[in-house]
C-alpha positions as CSV (number, residue, x, y, z in Angstrom):
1,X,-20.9,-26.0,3.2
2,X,-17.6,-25.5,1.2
3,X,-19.5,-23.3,-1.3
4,X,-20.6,-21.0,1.5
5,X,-17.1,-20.8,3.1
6,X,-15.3,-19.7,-0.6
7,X,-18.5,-17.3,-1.4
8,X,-18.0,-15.9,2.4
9,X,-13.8,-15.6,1.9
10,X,-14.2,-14.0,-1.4
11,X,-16.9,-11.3,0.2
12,X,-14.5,-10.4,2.8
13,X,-11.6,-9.8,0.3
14,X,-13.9,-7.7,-2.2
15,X,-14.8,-5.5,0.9
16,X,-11.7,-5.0,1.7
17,X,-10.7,-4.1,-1.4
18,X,-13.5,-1.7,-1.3
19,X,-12.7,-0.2,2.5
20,X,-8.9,0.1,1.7
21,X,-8.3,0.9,-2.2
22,X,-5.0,2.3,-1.4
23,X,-3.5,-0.6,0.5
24,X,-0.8,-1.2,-2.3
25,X,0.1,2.4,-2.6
26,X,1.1,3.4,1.0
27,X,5.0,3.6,1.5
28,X,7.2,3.7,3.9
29,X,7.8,7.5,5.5
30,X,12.0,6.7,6.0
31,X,11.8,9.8,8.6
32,X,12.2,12.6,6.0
33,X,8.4,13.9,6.1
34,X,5.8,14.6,3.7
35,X,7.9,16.1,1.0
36,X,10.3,13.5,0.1
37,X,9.2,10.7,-2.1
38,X,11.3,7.8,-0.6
39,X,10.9,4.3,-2.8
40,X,12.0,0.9,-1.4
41,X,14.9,-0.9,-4.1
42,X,15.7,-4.8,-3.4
43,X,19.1,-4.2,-2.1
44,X,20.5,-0.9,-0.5
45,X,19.3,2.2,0.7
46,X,15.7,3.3,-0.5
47,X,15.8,6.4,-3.4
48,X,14.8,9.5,-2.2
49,X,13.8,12.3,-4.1
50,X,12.2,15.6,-2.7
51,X,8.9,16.8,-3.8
52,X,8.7,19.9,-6.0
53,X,6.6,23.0,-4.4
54,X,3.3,23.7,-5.6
């Protein structure tokens, strides 16, 4: 029964792995909008940095 339950756990974290490969990258807006590039740092204000145009 305790083999089931780990095979069952790690099926639900490989699917989600596989519904949501970007979980890791999505970031925080910080209210400046799609063109900034804002990046959390451990202590202060986040670094943001606009977006070139294309």
């Amino acid at each position: 029964m305790g083999v089931l339950f780990i095979v069952v756990v790690l099926c639900l974290i490989a699917f989600s792995f596989y519904w949501f490969p970007n979980f890791t990258k999505f970031k925080p807006n910080n209210g400046f909008g799609p063109d900034w590039d804002c990046t959390p740092v451990p202590r202060g204000q986040p670094i943001c940095i606009k977006k070139l145009g294309q």
